[in-house]
C-alpha positions in Angstrom: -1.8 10.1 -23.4 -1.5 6.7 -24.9 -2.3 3.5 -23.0 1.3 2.5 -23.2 2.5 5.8 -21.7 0.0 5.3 -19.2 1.4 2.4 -18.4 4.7 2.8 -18.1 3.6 5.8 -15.8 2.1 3.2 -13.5 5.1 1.4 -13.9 7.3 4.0 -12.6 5.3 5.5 -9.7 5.3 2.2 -8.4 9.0 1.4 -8.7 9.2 4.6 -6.8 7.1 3.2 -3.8 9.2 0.0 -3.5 12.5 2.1 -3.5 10.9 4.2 -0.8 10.1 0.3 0.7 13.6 -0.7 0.2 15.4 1.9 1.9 12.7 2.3 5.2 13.4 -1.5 5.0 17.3 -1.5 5.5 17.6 1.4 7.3 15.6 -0.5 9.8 18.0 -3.4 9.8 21.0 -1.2 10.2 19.3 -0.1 13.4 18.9 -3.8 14.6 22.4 -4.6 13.3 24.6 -6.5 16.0 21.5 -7.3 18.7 20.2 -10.9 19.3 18.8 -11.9 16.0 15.3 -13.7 17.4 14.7 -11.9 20.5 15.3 -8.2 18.0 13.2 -10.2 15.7 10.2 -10.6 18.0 10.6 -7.3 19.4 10.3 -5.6 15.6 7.6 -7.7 14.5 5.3 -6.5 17.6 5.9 -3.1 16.8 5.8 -3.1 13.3 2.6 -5.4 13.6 0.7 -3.2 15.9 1.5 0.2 14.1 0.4 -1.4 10.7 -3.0 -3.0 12.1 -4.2 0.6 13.9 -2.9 2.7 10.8 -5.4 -0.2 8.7 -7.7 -0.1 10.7 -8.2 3.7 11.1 -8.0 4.5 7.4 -9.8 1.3 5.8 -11.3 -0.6 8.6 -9.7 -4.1 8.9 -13.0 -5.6 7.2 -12.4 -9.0 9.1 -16.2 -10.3 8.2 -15.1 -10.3 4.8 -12.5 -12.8 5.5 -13.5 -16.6 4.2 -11.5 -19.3 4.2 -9.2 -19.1 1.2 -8.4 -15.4 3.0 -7.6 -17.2 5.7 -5.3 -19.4 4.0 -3.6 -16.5 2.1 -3.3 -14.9 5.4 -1.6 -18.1 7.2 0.8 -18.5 4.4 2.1 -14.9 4.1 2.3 -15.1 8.3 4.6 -18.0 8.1 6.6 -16.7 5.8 7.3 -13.3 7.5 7.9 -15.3 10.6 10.9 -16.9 9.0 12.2 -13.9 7.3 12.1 -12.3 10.6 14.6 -14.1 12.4 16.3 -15.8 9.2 17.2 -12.1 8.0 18.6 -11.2 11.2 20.3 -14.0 11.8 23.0 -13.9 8.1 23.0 -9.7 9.1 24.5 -11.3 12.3 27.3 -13.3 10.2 27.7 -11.6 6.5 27.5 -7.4 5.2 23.9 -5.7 4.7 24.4 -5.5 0.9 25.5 -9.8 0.7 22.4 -11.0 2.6 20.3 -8.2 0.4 21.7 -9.8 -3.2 20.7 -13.7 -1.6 17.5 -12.8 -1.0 16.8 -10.5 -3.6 17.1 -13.6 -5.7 13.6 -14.9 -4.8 12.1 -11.3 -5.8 13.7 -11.9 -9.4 12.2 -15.8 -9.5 8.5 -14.4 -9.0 7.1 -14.1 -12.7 9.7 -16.2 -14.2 7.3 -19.0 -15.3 5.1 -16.7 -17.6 8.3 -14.8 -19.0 9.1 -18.1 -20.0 6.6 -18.9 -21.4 6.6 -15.4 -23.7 10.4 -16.0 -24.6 9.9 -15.9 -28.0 7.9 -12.8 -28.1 9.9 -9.3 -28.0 8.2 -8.4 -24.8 9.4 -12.0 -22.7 12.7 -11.7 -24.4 13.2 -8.0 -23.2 12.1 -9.4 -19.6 14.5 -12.0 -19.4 17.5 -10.1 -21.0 17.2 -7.2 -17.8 16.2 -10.1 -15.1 19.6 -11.9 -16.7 21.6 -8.9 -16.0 19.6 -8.6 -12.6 21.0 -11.7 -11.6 24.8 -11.1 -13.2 24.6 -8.1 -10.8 23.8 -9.6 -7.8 26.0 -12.8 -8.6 28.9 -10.1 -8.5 28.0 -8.3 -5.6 27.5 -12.1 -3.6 31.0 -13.1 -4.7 33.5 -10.9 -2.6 31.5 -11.9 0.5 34.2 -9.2 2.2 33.2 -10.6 5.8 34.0 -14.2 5.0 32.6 -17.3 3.5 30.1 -18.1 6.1 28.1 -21.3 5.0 25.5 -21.0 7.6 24.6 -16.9 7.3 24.6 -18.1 3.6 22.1 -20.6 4.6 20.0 -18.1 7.0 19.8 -15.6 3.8 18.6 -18.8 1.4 16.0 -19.7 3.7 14.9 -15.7 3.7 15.1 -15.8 -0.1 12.7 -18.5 -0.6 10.5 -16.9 1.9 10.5 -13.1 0.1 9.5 -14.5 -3.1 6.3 -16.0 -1.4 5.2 -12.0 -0.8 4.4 -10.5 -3.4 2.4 -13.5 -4.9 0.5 -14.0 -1.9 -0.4 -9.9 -1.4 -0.8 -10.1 -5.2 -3.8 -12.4 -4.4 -4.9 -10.3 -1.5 -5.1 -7.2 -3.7 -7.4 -9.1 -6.1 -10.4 -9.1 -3.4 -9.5 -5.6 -2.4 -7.9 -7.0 1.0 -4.3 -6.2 0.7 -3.3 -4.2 3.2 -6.0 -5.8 5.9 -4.5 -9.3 5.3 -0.7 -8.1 5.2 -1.8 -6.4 9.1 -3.3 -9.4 9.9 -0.6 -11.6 9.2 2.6 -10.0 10.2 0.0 -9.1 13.7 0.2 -13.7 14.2 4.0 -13.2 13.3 4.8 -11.3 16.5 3.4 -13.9 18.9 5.5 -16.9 17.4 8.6 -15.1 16.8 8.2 -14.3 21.2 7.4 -17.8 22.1 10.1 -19.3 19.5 12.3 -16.9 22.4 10.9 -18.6 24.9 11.0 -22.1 23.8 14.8 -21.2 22.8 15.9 -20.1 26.5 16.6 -16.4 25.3 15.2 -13.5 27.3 13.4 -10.7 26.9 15.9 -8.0 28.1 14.9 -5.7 25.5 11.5 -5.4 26.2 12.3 -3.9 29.6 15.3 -1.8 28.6 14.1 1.5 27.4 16.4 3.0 24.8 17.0 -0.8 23.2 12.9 -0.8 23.4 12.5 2.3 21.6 15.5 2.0 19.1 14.2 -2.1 17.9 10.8 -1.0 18.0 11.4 1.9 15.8 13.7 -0.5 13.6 10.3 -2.9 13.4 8.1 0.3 12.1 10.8 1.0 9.5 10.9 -2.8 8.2 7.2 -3.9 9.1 4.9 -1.2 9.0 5.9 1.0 6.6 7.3 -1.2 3.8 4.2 -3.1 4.1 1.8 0.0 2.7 4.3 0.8 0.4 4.9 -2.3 -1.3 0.8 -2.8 -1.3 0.1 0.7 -3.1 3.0 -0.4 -5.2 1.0 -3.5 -6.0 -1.7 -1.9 -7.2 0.4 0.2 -10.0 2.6 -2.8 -11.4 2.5 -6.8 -11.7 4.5 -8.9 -9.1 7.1 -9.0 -12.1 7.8 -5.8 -12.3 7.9 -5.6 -8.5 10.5 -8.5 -8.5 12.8 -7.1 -10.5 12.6 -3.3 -9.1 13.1 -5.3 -5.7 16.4 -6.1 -6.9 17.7 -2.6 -6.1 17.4 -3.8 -2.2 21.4 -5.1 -2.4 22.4 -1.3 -3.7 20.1 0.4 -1.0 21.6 -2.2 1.9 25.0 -1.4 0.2 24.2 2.5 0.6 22.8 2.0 3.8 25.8 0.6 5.4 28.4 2.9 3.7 26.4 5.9 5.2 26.4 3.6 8.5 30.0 3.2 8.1 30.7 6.8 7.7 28.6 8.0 10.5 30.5 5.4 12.7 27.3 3.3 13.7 28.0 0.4 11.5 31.4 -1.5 11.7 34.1 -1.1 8.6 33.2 -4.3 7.1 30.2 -3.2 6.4 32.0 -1.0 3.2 31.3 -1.8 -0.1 34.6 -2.9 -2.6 34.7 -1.0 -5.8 34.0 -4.8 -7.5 30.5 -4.2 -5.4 30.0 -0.7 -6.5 29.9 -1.8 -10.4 27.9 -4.6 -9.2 24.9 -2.6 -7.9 25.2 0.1 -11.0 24.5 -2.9 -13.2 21.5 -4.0 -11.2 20.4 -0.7 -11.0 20.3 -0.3 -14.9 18.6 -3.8 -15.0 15.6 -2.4 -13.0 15.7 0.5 -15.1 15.6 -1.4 -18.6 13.2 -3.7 -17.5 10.8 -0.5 -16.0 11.3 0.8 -19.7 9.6 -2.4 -21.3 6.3 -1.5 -23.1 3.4 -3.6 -21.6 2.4 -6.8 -23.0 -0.3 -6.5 -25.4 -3.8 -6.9 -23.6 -2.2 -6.3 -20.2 -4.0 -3.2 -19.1 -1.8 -1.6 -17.2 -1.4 -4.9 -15.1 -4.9 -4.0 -13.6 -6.8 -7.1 -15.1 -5.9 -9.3 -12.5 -5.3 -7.3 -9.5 -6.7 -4.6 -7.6 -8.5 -1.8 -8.8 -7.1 1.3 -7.7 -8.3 2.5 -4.5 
């Protein structure tokens, strides 16, 4: 098999890991749908947090001595990042539709890589990039324009903030993989999230009624394994297949999961009727979807190895 087939192999296997990410992601956010946003947040994170660190540590070891200081860093940065996502997602899930805060933040994914596309513009394989990452965007511009539950400037603002925040992921894990320490530092740092997020409750005067209500307990804590845990390994294995621009603009299938997500909610009478998705919103996410898949069909740069050069070996 040729290196390019090989590649595109790679390429695929791992789009196929973030699509499983994606939808463990929003079907845990349709379970958290219409709670308190920070006090759900909090509660998630914990669960999440703990489940990932015991599943790393039991098959990897969490390899803490091998920590120094720019780990550290790496590890401080993705935790502050998750801690804003966690309560910024929930709260514009609180005041627009699954699939319009998916397509906002969705829009960080497609800015990771963007620079060095740039930069290759005039060669076939940059101008192919930014072709698909063009219609990426036209597809989620469409999507974001109904905005079917009202124009709400301040869930628009919650989702923003959350976009800037997801495309500071898969960077920083990107960096993580490089010394083999992906999936110890993404434990690590969503492990510091869950502490904040409960004394930002705290400090807010909200309560902690969930925490000692059982089926609320079990159903957010479930919700937090589905959005913390699992899209975690996922998205790290991922990682290790394809560069964080390919990632970015497979990521950009999250608004046609959320959007698939909540129709099935809707149907199943768990998530309200607004949650539907207009016909305009339907030809939305089949552009976006062909995007990912055009840009997945891009041959490799020239010298790019597979995108193993400058991350992670394969484990």
């Amino acid at each position: 098999m040729s290196s390019c087939a090989q590649g595109r192999g790679r390429r695929f296997a791992g789009g196929g890991l973030v699509v499983a990410a994606l939808v463990s992601v929003q079907l845990g956010y349709a379970i958290a749908t219409g709670r308190p946003p920070l006090e759900t947040s909090s509660v998630m994170m914990a669960a999440g947090s703990v489940t990932l660190v015991l599943w790393v540590a039991a098959r990897r070891g969490l390899r803490i001595r091998e920590f120094d200081r720019a780990m550290w860093r790496l590890v401080l940065r993705l935790a502050f990042g998750n801690t804003v996502v966690g309560f910024a997602y929930l709260y514009a899930e609180q005041r627009l539709t699954l699939g319009t805060v998916a397509s906002v933040a969705v829009v960080g994914m497609l800015s990771v890589g963007l620079p060095e596309i740039w930069q290759a513009r005039g060669t076939s394989w940059g101008a192919w990039h930014l072709f698909w990452r063009g219609v990426a965007f036209g597809g989620v511009f469409v999507l974001n324009e109904p905005l079917r539950g009202g124009s709400d400037g301040l869930g628009m603002l919650w989702a923003a903030v959350s976009a800037v925040c997801v495309w500071n992921v898969p960077i920083t894990v990107r960096t993580m993989a490089a010394r083999g320490l992906a999936d110890q530092g993404a434990a690590l740092a969503n492990l510091l999230t869950a502490p904040v997020l409960t004394a930002l409750v705290l400090a807010t005067g909200g309560g902690l009624g969930i925490w000692t209500s059982p089926r609320p307990l079990a159903l957010t804590g479930a919700a937090g394994v589905l959005t913390v845990a699992v899209p975690v390994l996922l998205q790290n294995a991922a990682l290790r297949r394809v560069a964080p621009r390919d990632l970015a603009v497979v990521q950009s299938l999250n608004p046609a999961v959320a959007a698939l997500v909540a129709q099935a909610g809707v149907l199943a009478g768990l998530l309200d009727a607004t949650q539907r998705t207009t016909p305009a919103g339907w030809i939305a996410i089949s552009v976006t979807i062909a995007a990912s898949a055009g840009d997945s069909l891009v041959a490799p740069r020239p010298g790019d190895g597979g995108h193993q050069k400058n991350g992670a070996s394969r484990r």
